[in-house]
N, C-alpha and C positions, 0 to 999 in steps of 0.2 A: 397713827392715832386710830383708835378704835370704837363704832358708832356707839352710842348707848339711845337705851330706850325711857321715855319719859316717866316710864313705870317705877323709875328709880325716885322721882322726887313726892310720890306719894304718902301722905303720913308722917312728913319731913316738914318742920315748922322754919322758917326762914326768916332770918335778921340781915338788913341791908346793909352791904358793906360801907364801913365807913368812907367817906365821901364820895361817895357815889351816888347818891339819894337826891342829887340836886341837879339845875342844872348846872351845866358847866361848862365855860369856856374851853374848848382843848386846845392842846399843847402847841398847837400850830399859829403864822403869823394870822389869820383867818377873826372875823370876827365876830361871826355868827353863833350862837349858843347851843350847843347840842345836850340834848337830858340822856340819861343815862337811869338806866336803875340796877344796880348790883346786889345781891341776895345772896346769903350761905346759912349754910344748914349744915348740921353734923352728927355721926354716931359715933362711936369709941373707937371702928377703926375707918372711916371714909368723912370726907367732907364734901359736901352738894355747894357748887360755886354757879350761879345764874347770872349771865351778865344780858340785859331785857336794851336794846339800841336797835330800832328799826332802820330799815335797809341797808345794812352792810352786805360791804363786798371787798375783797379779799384781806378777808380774815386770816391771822397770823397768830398760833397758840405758844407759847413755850415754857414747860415746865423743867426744872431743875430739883436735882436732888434734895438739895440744903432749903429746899422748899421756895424758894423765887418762883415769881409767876408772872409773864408779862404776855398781854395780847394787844392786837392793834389791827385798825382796820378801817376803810375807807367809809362815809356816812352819807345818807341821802343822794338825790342826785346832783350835788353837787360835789361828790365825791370829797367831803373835808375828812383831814387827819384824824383817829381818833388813838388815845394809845391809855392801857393801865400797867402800870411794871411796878407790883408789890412784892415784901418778903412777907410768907406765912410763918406762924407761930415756931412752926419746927420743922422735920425734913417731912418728905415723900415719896412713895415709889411710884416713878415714874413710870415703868413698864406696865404696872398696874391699873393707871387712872385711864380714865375712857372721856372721848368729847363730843358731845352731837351740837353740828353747826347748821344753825337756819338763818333765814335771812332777815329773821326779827330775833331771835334767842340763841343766846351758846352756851349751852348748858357744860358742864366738867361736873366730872365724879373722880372726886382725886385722894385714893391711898394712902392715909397716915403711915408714916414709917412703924410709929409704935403705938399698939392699941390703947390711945387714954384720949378722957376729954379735954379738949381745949380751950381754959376759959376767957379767949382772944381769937379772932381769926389772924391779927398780925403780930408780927414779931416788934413793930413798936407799939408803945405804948399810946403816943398822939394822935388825935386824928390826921388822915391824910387831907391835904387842900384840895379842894373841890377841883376835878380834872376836868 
């Protein structure tokens, strides 16, 4: 994966991804609430994916062609689970999208397959349940 620089999200207007904007219980037996803020943005051929989770550690990225995208990663000091596994709109070029990981932001800059707008970030129509 290859760094990118924050210079990329400038002038980029950002919509929260669907549930993600709340807090949320994650996926673990664990029952502590972790918030989460998830953001995207897009031009006709790139999409700006911001996932905002203070103190992670070891972050886990994976994108897939058919445009799937799932990350996960340990939170606070009590190291609880966190995990998102969406499908986007449509495909991706993988070889092309760039990640920078900090320990409060993981920003993805991720490659439409084909240059058009998308007027969805996911491939379903529902919203997702708050993770």
């Amino acid at each position: 994966m290859k760094a990118m620089s924050m210079e990329w999200m400038i002038g980029i207007e950002h919509r929260p991804i669907p549930g993600t904007q709340f807090s949320a219980r994650n996926r673990s037996r664990h029952s502590q609430m972790v918030s989460v803020l998830g953001l995207w943005g897009q031009r006709a051929d790139v999409l700006f994916v911001t996932i905002d989770l203070p103190n992670t550690k070891n972050v886990k990225l994976k994108l897939e062609p058919e445009g799937k995208f799932y990350f996960s990663a340990t939170v606070g000091s009590e190291n609880l689970p966190y995990e998102i596994d969406i499908n986007f709109h449509d495909k991706v070029k993988v070889n092309e999208s760039k990640a920078s990981v900090g320990p409060r932001t993981i920003v993805y800059l991720i490659k439409k397959e084909e240059s058009k707008w998308w007027n969805r970030l996911l491939k379903e129509e529902e919203r997702l349940q708050c993770l």
